[in-house]
C-alpha positions, 0 to 999 in steps of 0.5 A: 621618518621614511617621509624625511627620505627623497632618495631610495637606494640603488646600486649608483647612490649609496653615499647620497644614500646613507647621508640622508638616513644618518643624518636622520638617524642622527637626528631621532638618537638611534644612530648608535644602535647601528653602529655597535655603540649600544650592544645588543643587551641579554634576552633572559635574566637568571635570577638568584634562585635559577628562575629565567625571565624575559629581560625587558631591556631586551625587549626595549631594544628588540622594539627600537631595532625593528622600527630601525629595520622598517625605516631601512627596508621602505628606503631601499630599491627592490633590488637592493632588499633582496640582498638583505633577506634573512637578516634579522637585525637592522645592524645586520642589515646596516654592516651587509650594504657598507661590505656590499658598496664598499668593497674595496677589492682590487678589482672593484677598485680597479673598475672605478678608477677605469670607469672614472677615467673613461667618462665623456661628454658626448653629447650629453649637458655639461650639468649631466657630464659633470654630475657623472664625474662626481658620482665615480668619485664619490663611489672611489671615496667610499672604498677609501680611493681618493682622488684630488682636485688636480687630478679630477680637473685633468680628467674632466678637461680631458673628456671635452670635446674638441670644441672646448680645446682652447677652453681647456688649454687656458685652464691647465695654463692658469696659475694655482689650482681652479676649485671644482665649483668655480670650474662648474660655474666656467664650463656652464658658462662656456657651454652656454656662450657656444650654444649662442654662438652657433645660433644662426638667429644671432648673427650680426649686421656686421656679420651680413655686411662681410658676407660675399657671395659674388652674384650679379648686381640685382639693384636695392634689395633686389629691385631692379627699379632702384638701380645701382646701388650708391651712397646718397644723402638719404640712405645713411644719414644719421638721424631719427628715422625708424627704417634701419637702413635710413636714419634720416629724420623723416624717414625718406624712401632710399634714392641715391645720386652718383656721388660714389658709387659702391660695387656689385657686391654692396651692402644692400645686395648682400643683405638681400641675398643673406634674408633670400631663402636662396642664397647661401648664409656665411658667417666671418670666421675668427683668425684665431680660434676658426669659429664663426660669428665675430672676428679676430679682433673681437675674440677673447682668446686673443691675449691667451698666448697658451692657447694660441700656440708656439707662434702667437705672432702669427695669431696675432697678426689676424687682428689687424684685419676685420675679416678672414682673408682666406674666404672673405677677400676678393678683388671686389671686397671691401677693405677696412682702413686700419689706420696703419701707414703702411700694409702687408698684403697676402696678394700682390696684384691689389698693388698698383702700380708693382714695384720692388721695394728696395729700400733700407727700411724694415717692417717691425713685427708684434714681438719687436722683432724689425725683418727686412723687406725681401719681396717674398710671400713667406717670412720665417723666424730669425735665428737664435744667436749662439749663447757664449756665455758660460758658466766659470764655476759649479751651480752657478747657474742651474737649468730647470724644466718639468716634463709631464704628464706622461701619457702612462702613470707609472707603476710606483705613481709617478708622472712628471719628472723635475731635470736640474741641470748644471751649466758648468758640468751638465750633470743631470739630476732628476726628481719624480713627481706625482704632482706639478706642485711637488716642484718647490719641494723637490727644489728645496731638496735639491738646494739642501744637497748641493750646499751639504755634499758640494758646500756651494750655493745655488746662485741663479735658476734658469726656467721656463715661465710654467705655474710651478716655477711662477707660483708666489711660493716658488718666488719667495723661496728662492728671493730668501735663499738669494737665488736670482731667477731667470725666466725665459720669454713666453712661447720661447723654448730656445731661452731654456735648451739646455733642459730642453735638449736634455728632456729629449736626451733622457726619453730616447735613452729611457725609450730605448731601455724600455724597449730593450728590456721589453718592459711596459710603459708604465716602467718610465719612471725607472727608464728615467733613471737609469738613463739619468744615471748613465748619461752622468757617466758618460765622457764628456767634454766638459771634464777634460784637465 
């Protein structure tokens, strides 16, 4: 049966270990043997007369317990075996490696979960840095430690590298919760489209074409018995031709005429100077997400406004441009026609003639927000207006954020917190969370309070747009408890700053208590709550007659 075994123990694969022999155990009958389903039977009978003889179950039994003790010793390491020296019965044997793999004594614990937490890719394959994950975690369910998929998710995104930073970000933003085979499949993926993306055979005839190295006109491709460079009827006809930079039908060698006349920096010199072992390779660089080899209009992180950060205009606004303006824009380079009717520029002297705009029209920017026209280099964001619309009455409307995770677990486990606030009283009740989706749960719990000690319903619930509060149970409970719920806009958190300013309110109390007290992070959670605690007891405005 040892031929059935393709894995021998070691120190790292117990549980891949004992699949295998239990299943084959299993599979011959014999799995009782060792797990005490059939006791060892008595070695001697003593007969009516006080005669002892040998008792042939006994011998039966001792025969099946040595085959059992050989197929365990041939698949175990050397040293392994010798934890087992002088053990004379395979369930001897069997009890010793579960006690010796599967100590579950806080320090062994304690190393694997430290062990699980530390793990890094580095520059090892995404199959190897996977595969090491699972192996801790496999090693942590042995002792009876088990760790779910939200929190293996999170530390697996957190041991990429930086590179898979908007990879990342665009996983934790996703509704609901992403299974560790489709998370598998996706990183691979991601893995494998950055390796084409950083392989310089893979670049592009567009990529060549933005190129600029500012170099002296050389003529076509660098002979000079071409001379200047300009559109003829040959060189860009579209046809049949083979040659790819002649598509005319008969495949004609390159002569030009004056009709247009391109610049120094042209199409065919920059080509010459991409393939010359010379001259230097540049590549067009994403707007968005900075990485070489395609531009903004082109990059898939172009709709992900997680990834894109607090001002996704700004990202945005890249697309309306081929190219990077920063390293690829001079006074000679070529402009792409947007189609637009009209356009910003990042460097006056490209207007001719230089007259100030002072007209009444204003430019309408990407959020539908219209700015006037200052004739400045710099535009900010127009100011929130002041809300003066306000609550007449207790919960009717309750304002909602969840913080976390917190950079240190707390000791009793926790780290998120749920603020509810009332718009009416601002009286603040937090919730501890070990897990964004114990949000509903807390709410529910909320809602059951509010209508038991205060008999009032709960009418509107403000939030932000986070998977917790979008989720399609979240949705269906309020719309059955007849809560309206208001969302703020995405990348929009002065929609939502009474929580907001809330959070920042009850961390500086909660930091300046722990530092009182001179007390670890990991007691947040109870900072928390004793800030909560005081703040609703505090004067305020809001309770004056």
């Amino acid at each position: 049966m040892s031929n059935l075994m393709s894995t021998k123990l070691d120190s790292t694969n117990y549980m891949i270990w004992k699949l295998q022999i239990s299943a084959i155990l299993d599979a011959y009958s014999v799995i009782e043997h060792l797990d005490g389903s059939i006791p060892q039977p008595m070695q001697f009978l003593t007969s009516d007369a006080g005669v002892q003889s040998v008792n042939p179950t006994f011998l039966a039994w001792k025969k099946k317990d040595k085959a059992i003790l050989t197929l365990l010793y041939s698949t175990l390491t050397s040293p392994v075996l010798a934890m087992v020296i002088g053990l004379s019965t395979s369930q001897e044997v069997w009890n010793t490696l579960e006690e010796r793999f599967t100590s579950t004594a806080r320090a062994n614990v304690l190393n694997l979960k430290l062990e699980l937490q530390s793990i890094r890719k580095g520059n090892e394959s995404m199959n190897t840095y996977l595969q090491r994950i699972k192996i801790t975690r496999d090693r942590l369910s042995a002792v009876g430690v088990l760790i779910d998929n939200e929190e293996l998710l999170h530390i697996i995104l957190k041991g990429l590298p930086k590179e898979y930073a908007p990879f990342a970000s665009a996983i934790r933003t996703r509704d609901g919760i992403l299974s560790l085979e489709r998370l598998s499949v996706l990183l691979q993926t991601e893995e494998q489209s950055m390796k084409e993306e950083s392989d310089p055979l893979l670049n592009s005839a567009l990529a060549m074409f933005v190129s600029n190295t500012n170099k002296p006109n050389t003529g076509n491709f660098g002979n000079p018995s071409y001379g200047s460079p300009s559109y003829g009827n040959s060189s860009f006809n579209r046809g049949r031709g083979r040659n790819s930079f002649q598509r005319g039908r008969g495949g004609r060698s390159p002569t030009f005429n004056s009709n247009f006349t391109l610049p120094n920096t042209s199409f065919q010199q920059q080509t010459h100077q991409q393939s010359s072992p010379q001259g230097k390779s540049e590549r067009p660089t994403c707007q968005i997400c900075w990485k070489q080899g395609h531009y903004a209009i082109d990059c898939y992180h172009k709709m992900d406004f997680a990834y894109q950060g607090k001002n996704p205009t700004t990202k945005l606004a890249a697309m309306a441009s081929a190219s990077n303006i920063q390293h690829t824009q001079s006074a000679e380079s070529w402009l792409t026609d947007s189609g637009a009717s009209d356009h910003i520029i990042a460097n006056a002297n490209n207007l001719s003639p230089q007259v100030l705009y002072q007209g009444p029209e204003q430019v309408s920017v990407g959020n539908g927000q219209n700015l006037p026209i200052q004739n400045i280099g710099k535009m900010h964001q127009l100011p929130f207006p002041i809300s003066n619309k306000n609550a007449i009455s207790p919960f009717e409307l309750v304002h909602a954020d969840l913080w976390g995770p917190a950079p240190v677990v707390s000791t009793n486990a926790f780290r998120y917190y749920l603020v509810l606030v009332d718009d009416f009283t601002k009286f603040t009740w937090v919730y501890l969370l070990k897990h964004k989706s114990d949000t509903l749960t807390s709410f529910s719990q909320f809602r059951a309070m509010v209508e038991t000690q205060f008999s009032l319903p709960i009418k509107a619930l403000r939030s932000d747009c986070g998977g917790e509060f979008t989720s399609n149970q979240f949705n269906q409970f309020c719309a059955s408890k007849g809560i309206i719920h208001q969302l703020s806009c995405p990348h929009t958190p002065q929609q939502n700053g009474v929580a907001e300013r809330k959070h920042r309110h009850l961390v500086q109390c909660a930091l300046a208590l722990i530092s009182q007290s001179n007390l670890p992070m990991s007691y947040w959670s109870y900072a928390i709550s004793t800030a909560t605690h005081l703040i609703n007891r505090l004067p305020t405005p809001n309770l004056r007659p």
